[in-house]
C-alpha positions in Angstrom: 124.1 121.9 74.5 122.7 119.1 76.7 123.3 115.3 76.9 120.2 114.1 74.4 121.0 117.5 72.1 124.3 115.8 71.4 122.7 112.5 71.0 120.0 113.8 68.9 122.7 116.0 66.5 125.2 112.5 66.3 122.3 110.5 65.5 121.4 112.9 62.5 124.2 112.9 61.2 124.6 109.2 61.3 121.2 108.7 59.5 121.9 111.2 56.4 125.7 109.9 55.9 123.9 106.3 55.6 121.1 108.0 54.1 123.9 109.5 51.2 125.8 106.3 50.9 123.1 103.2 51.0 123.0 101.5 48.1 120.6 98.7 50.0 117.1 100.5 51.8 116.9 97.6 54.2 120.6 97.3 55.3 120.3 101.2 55.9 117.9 100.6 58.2 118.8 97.9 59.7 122.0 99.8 60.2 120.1 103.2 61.7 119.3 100.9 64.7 121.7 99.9 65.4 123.2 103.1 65.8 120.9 103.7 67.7 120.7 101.0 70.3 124.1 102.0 70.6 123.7 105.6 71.2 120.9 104.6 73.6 123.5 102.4 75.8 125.7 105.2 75.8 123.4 107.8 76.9 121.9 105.1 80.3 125.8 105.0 81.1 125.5 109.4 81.1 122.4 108.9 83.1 123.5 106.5 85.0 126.4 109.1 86.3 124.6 111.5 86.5 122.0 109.6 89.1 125.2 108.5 90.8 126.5 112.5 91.2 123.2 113.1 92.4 123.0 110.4 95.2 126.8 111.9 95.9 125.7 115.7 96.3 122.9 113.9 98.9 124.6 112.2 100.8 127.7 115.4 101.0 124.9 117.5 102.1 124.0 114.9 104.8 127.0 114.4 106.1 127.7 118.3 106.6 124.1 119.0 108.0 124.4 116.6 110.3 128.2 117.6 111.5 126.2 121.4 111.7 124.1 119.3 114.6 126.8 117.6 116.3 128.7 120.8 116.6 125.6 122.0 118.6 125.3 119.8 120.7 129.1 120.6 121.6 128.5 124.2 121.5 125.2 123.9 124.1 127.8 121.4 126.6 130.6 123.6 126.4 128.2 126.1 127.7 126.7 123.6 130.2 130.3 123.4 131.6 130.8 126.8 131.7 133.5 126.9 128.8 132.1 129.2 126.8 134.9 130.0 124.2 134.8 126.0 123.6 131.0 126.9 123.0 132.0 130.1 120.6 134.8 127.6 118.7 132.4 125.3 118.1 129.2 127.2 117.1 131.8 128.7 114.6 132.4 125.4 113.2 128.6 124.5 113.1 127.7 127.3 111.1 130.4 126.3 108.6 128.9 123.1 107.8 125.7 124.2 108.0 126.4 126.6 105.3 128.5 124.2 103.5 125.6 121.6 103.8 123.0 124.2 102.5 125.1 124.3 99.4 125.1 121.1 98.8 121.5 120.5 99.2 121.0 123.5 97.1 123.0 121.7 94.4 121.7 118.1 95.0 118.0 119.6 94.7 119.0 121.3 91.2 120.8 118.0 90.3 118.3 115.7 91.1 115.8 117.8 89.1 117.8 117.8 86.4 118.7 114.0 86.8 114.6 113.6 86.5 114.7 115.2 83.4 117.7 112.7 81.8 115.5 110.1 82.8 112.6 111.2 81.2 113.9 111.6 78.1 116.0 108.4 78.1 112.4 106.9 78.1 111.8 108.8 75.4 114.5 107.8 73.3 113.9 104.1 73.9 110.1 104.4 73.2 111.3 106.8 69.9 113.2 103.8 69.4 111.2 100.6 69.7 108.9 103.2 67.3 111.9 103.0 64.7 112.3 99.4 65.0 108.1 98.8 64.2 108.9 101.5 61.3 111.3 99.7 59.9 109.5 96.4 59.4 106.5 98.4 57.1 109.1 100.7 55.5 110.8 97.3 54.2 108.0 96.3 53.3 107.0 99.1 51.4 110.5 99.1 49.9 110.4 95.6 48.5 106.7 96.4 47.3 108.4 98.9 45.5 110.9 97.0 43.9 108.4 94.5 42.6 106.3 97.2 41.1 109.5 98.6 39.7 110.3 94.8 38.0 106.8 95.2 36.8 106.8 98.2 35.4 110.1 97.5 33.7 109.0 94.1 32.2 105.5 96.0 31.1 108.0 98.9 29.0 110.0 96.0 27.5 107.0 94.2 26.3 105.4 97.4 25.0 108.1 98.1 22.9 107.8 97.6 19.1 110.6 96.1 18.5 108.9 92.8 20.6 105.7 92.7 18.6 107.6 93.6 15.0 109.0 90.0 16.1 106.1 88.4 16.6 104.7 89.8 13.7 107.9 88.7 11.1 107.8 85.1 12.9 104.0 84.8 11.7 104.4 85.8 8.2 107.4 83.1 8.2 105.0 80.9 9.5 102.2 81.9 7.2 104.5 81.7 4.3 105.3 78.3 5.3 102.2 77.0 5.2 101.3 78.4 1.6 104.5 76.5 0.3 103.4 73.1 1.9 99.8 73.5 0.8 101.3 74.7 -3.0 103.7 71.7 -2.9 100.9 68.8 -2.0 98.8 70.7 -5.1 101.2 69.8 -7.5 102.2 66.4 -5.9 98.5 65.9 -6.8 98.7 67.2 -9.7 101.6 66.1 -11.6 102.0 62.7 -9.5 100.0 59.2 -10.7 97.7 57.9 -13.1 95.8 61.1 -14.0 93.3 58.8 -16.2 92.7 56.7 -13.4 92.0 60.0 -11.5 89.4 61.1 -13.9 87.6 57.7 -13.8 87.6 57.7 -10.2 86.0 61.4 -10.1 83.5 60.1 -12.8 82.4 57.2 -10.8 81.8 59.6 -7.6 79.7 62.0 -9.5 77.9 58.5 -11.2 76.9 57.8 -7.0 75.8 61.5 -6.4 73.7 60.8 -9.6 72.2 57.6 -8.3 71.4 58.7 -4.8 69.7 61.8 -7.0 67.4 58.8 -8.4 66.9 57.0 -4.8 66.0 60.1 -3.5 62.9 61.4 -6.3 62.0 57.3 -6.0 61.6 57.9 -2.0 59.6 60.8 -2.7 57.5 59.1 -5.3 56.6 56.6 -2.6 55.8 58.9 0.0 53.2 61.0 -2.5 55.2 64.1 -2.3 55.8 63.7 -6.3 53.3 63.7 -9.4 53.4 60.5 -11.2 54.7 62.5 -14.6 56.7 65.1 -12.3 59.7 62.8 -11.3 60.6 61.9 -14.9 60.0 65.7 -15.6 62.0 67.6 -13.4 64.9 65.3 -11.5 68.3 65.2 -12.2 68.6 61.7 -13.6 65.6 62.0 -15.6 67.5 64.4 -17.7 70.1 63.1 -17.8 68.5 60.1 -19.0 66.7 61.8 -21.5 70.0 63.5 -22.8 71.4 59.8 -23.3 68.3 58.8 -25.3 69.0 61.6 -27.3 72.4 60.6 -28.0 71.1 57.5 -28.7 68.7 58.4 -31.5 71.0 61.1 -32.9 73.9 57.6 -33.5 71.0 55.8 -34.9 70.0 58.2 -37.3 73.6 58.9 -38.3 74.5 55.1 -39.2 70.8 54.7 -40.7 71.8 57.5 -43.7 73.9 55.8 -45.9 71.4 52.8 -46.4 68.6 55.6 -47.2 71.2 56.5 -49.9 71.0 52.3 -51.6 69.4 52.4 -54.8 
């Protein structure tokens, strides 16, 4: 398993034990990036190793390639002088770091490529990560939109509930019932409370005004020719009623005139 396969597996598991245990969306999340900024550090220190070994394995195979060379040039002035087993010694010991230094750039080339490959996905995980940390802004977002749509809907349930509007219901009869005992109590203060003769007078004298602004009235109408000359006596209000009290009148006479018709 490589470097950011290990990362990537301890990271997962991170996430869905804080995943299993938050209690708090936003602390969670804040939490998962933490996690991983610190896994991120961690893995630049691997990388950072791992360009270190490569620039090691380079500089190995330099250092062997180039003692191949020098042994060479010993080999070709051991031959110059005419000492050729110096020449054979040393053309034995050029081909040993030679080899040895094709090894190592063997390995330094395989390293390096794979030191490449570290590096790009270290980019990778920091851009996955600065992603995270933009994520995280709208996904607490959406969580606290959630929560107030939660309250809402919550408050909405309570308020639908009968038991809420059974109150307000009881409350208004109470109210309603109040009112009908007030009103009930001022009628019978009226009633029973006072001079009810003076009461009756007092009602008598108001229906006397409606009477005489019944007269004004068929008089302003005379006046304006709206009215006969014979139809205001006729057909008011006062006129009958003035005609009733002539009545009355003439029936009292009558009555007291009989016992003198009865005088001898």
């Amino acid at each position: 398993m490589g470097l950011f396969d290990r990362l990537s597996t301890l990271l997962k598991s991170n996430i869905n034990d804080l995943i299993s245990s938050a209690e708090n969306p936003e602390k969670m999340l804040n939490q998962i990036i933490v996690d991983m900024r610190s896994q991120l550090v961690k893995a630049k220190q691997q990388v950072a190793t791992a360009i270190a070994d490569e620039k090691r394995l380079h500089d190995q195979a330099d250092v062997e390639l180039r003692q191949a060379e020098d042994w060479e040039k010993r080999a070709v002035l051991a031959v110059r002088e005419g000492r050729d087993d110096l020449a054979k010694q040393a053309l034995v010991r050029q081909n040993e770091h030679a080899q040895h230094g094709n090894v190592l750039q063997q390995t330094w080339e395989t390293h390096r490529a794979e030191t490449e490959k570290l590096k790009n996905s270290l980019r990778d995980l920091n851009d996955k990560i600065e992603e995270a940390k933009r994520k995280k802004n709208l996904l607490i977002a959406r969580q606290r939109r959630a929560q107030a749509q939660k309250r809402i809907a919550e408050t909405m349930s309570a308020l639908s509930e009968k038991s809420a509007f059974e109150a307000f219901s009881r409350m208004e009869e109470r109210i309603e019932q109040s009112e009908r005992q007030i009103k009930a109590s001022t009628e019978i203060d009226e009633e029973f409370t006072g001079d009810r003769l003076a009461k009756d007078f007092k009602q008598l004298e108001q229906s006397a005004g409606s009477a005489n602004a019944d007269s004004q009235l068929l008089a302003l109408k005379q006046k304006m020719g709206l009215l006969g000359p014979g139809q205001g006596a006729a057909g008011s209000p006062a006129a009958r009623q003035l005609g009733a009290g002539a009545e009355e009148v003439v029936h009292t006479s009558d009555v007291e005139e009989l016992p003198d018709s009865r005088k001898p």
